[in-house]
N, C-alpha and C positions, 0 to 999 in steps of 0.2 A: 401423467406424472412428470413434473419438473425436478429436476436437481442442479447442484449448483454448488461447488467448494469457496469458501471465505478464506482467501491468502494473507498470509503479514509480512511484511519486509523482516528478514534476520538482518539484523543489525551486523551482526558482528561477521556474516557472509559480507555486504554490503563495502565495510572498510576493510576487509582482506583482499577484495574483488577492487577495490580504489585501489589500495596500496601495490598492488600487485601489476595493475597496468598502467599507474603514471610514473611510481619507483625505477623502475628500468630505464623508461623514458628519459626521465629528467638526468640520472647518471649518463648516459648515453651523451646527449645532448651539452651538460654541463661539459663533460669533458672536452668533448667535441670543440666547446668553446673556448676552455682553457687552453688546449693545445697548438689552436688557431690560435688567439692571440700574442701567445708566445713561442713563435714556432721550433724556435733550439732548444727552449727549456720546458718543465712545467710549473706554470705558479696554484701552488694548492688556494691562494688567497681568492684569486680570481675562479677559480674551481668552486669554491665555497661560497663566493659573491653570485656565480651563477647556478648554481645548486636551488640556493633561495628563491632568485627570480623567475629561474625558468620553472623552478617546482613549484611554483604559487600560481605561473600562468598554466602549465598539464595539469597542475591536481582541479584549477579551476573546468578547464574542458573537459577531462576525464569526470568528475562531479556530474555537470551540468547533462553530459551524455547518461551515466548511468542512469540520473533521475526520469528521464526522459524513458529510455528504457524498461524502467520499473513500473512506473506508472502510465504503462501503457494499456490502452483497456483488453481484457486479458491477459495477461502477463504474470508469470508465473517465474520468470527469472531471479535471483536471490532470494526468492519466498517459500516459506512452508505454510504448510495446510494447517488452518487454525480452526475451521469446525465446514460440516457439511449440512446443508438442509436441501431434504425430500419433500415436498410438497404434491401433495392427493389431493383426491375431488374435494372430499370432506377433512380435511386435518393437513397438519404437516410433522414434520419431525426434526429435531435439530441435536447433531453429533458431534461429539469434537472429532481430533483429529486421530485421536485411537479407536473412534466406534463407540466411545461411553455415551450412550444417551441423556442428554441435557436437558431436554424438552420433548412432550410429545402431547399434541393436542388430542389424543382421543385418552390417554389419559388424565389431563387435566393438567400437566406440568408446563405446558409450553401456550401461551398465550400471545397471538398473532394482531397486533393493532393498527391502524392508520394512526401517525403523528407526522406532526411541523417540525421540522429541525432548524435552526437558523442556521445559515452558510454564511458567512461572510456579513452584509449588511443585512440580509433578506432571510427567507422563510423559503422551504422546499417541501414538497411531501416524501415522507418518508413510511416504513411499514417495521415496526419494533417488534423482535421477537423477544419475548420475556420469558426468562425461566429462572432455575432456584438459584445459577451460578450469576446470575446479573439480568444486562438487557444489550442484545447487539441489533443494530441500526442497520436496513439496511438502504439502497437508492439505487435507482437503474441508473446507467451510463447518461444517459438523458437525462439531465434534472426536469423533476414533474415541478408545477407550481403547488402552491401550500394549497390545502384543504381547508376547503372556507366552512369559519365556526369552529375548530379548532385552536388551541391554546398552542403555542410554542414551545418544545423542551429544548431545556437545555442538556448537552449529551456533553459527557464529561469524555468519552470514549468515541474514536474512529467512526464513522459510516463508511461501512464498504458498499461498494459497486457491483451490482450482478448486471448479469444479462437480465432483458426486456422480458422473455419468455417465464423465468423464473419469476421477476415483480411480479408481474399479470399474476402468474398464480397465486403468491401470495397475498395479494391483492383479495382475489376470489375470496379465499378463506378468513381476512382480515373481519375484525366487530368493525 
């Protein structure tokens, strides 16, 4: 048996987590340079002028680091649990993230396939679990190449990333 949780970035985690560690920064820093540049007095203008600059270079590094972070393969940082799939010898099963069952192949609700996704300019193989709430995409860490004889979908929704261990499996049970 394979398992294997599908995360999504919170958003709204994400810029509270920005705000919250380049915010400080930048006041810090702004002041820091208002104070130095005038050292008897304080000019709020120059405070305000470096507020902007230096908050546009931290938010930019603070940014660029989170993304990194998040999108790291496995990573679970700013993310909640968006659905789970079980995968057996013969079937799989697919939950969201309170346990409701979405899909379930020895019922007939969940339907496991090989498909093409386009990435970028190109074509990937991918394994679509379909069920009544939609169709979620998924792709090992490793991009596979497309499946020749295959047609290309187009995915209007995310492909997430599993472990190698889990593809394979659903691989097995794919039509």
């Amino acid at each position: 048996m394979a398992a294997g949780t599908l995360w999504t970035t919170s958003t709204s985690r994400f810029l509270l987590m920005l705000t919250a560690i380049s915010l400080p920064i930048t006041v810090a820093l702004s002041g820091a340079i208002a104070a130095w540049m005038f050292r008897p007095d304080f000019s709020v203008t120059v405070f305000w002028i470096s507020m902007v600059s230096v908050g546009f270079i931290v938010g930019l590094i603070t940014l660029l680091s989170m993304i990194v972070q998040v999108d790291a393969p496995g990573s679970t940082w700013l993310k909640l649990p968006w659905q789970h799939i079980e995968c057996f010898e013969r079937g799989a099963t697919l939950r969201d993230a309170g346990g409701q069952v979405l899909g379930d192949m020895s019922a007939g609700t969940l339907r496991v396939a090989r498909t093409n996704l386009r990435h970028g300019k190109g074509l990937v193989g991918a394994v679509a679990l379909k069920h009544a709430g939609g169709t979620t995409w998924v792709v090992p860490y490793q991009l596979l190449g497309a499946w020749s004889g295959m047609r290309a979908v187009e995915h209007t929704a995310q492909a997430h990333r599993i472990g190698d261990p889990l593809f394979d499996a659903l691989l097995k049970v794919a039509e």
